[in-house]
Rosetta silent file (secondary structure, phi, psi, omega in degrees, C-alpha in Angstrom):
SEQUENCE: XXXXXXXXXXXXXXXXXXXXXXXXXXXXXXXXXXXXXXXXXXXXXXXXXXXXXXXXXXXXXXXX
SCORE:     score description
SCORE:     0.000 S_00000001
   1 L     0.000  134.473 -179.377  146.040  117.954   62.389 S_00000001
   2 L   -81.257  128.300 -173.396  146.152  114.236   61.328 S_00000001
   3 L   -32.298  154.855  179.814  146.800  111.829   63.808 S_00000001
   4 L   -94.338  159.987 -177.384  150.098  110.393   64.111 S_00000001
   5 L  -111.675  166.432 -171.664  150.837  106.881   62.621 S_00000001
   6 L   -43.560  -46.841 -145.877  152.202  103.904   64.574 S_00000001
   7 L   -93.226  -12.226  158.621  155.032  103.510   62.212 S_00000001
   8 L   -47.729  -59.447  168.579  155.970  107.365   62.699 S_00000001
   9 L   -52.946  134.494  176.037  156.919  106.824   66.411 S_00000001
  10 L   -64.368  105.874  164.598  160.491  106.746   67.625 S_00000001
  11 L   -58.981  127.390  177.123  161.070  102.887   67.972 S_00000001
  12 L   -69.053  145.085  150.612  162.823  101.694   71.185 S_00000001
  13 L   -35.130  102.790  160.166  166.199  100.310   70.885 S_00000001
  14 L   -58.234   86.607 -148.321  166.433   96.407   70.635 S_00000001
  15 L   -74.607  142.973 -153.304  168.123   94.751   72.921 S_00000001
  16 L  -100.285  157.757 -149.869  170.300   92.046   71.693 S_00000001
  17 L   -84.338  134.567 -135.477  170.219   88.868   72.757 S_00000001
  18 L  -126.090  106.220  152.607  173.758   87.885   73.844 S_00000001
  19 L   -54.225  140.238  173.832  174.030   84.104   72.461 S_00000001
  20 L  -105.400  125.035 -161.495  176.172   81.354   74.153 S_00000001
  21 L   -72.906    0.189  153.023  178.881   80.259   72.269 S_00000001
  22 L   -32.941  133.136  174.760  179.119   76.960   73.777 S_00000001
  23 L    57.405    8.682  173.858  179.408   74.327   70.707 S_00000001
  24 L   -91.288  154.415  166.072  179.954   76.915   68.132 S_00000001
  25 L   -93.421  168.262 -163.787  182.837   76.488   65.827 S_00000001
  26 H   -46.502  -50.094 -140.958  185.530   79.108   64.876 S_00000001
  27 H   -74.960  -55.989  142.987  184.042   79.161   61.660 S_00000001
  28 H   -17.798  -82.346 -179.061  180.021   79.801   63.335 S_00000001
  29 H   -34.630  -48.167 -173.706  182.063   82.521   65.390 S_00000001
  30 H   -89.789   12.620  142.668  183.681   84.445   62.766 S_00000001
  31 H   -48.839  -46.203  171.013  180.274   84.495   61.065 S_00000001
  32 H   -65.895  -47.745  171.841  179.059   85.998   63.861 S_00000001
  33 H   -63.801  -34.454 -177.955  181.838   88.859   64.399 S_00000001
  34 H   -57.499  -87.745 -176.054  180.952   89.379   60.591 S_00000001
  35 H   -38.626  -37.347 -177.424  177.470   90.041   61.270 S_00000001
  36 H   -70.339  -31.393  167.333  178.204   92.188   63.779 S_00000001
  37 H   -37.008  -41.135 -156.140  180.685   94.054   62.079 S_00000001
  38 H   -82.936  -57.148 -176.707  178.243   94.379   59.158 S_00000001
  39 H   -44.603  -58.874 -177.667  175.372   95.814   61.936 S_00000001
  40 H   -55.950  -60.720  159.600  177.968   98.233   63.251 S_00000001
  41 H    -0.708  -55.975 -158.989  179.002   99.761   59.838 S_00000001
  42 H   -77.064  -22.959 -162.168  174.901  100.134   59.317 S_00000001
  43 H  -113.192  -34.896 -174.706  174.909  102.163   62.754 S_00000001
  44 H   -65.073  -59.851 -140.141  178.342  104.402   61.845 S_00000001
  45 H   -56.011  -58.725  167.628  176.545  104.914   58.693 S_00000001
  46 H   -55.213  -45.519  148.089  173.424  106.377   60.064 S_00000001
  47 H    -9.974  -90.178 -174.187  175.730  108.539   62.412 S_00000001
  48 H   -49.799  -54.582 -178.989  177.204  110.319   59.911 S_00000001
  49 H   -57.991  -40.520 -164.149  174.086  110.906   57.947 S_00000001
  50 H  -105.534   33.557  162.644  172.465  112.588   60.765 S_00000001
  51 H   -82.355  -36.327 -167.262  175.648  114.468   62.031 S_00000001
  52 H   -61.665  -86.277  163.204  175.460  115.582   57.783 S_00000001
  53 H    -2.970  -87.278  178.464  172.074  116.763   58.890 S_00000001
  54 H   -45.641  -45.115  153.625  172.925  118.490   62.053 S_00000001
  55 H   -55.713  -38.627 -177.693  175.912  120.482   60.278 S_00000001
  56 H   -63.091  -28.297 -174.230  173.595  121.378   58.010 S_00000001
  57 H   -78.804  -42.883 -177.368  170.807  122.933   59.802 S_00000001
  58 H   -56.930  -23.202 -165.439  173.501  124.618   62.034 S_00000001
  59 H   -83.207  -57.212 -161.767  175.361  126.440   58.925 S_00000001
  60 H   -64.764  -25.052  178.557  171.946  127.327   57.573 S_00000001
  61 H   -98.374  -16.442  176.678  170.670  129.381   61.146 S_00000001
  62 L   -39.578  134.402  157.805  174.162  130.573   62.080 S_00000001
  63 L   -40.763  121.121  158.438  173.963  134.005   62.757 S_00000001
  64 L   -86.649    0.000    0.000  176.254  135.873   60.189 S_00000001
């Protein structure tokens, strides 16, 4: 069996670094909700795909 590679391995979650919003302007803020917005999207996205997955495997071993 070949060894497993680093980049194989289940990554931990990053945790994110909660900025302070001291001296930002609106405009620096809603930049910010944007990226995050944009991040969440990217995490629904991946959801779905492995829920897609997850129907799939179930439909294919259901019992008939």
């Amino acid at each position: 069996m070949a060894p497993i590679e680093e980049d194989e391995l289940p990554r931990r979650r990053q945790v994110l670094e909660k900025p302070r919003f001291d001296g930002w302007d609106v405009s620096q803020l809603q930049d910010y909700i944007a990226e995050l917005k944009a991040e969440i999207a990217r995490a629904e996205v991946a959801i779905g795909a492995r829920n897609d997955h997850r129907s799939a495997a179930e439909a294919f071993f259901r019992k008939p």
